[in-house]
N, C-alpha and C positions, 0 to 999 in steps of 0.2 A: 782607798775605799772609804774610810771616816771622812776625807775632806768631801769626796761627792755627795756623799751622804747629806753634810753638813750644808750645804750647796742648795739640795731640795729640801730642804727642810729653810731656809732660809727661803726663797721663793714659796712655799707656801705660807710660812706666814706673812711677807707684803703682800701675798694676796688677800689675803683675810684682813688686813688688821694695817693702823698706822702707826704703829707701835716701833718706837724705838729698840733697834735690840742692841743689848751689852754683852759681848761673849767673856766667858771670865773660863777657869777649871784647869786643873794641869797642861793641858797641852797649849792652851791658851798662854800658861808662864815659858814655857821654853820658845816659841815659835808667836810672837804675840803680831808681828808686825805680817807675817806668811798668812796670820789668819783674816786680820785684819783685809788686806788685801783680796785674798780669795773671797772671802763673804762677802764685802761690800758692808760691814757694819761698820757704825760708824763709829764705836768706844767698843773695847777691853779692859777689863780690869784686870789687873796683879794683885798676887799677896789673897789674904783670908777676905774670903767675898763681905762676910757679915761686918766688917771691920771697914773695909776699902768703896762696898756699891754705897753706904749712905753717903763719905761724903760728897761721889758722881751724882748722888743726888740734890744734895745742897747746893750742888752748883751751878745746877738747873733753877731755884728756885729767887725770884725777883727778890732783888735786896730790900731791907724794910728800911726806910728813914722818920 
């Protein structure tokens, strides 16, 4: 039931929006590659969000020279 859930709710936001999604949250750490796959997103993160999505975000960001 939570993965269909997860399913339309994923479909409404590419409809709305171009917005990258990141699934992170407990179920996300035991089953990360199942979610992966089912949703279609393209990153998960592990471990303590506030800790782990910044540096998913640096990693996005163009290096300075």
């Amino acid at each position: 039931m939570f993965f269909n859930e997860l399913v339309s709710l994923m479909e409404i936001i590419r409809a709305k929006t171009k917005a990258v999604v990141v699934l992170g949250g407990a179920a996300v750490g035991i089953m990360p590659e199942e979610f992966l796959r089912f949703t279609g997103a393209p990153f998960a993160v592990l471990g303590r969000g506030e800790k782990v999505f910044p540096g998913l975000l640096r990693r996005f960001q163009p290096e300075r020279t």
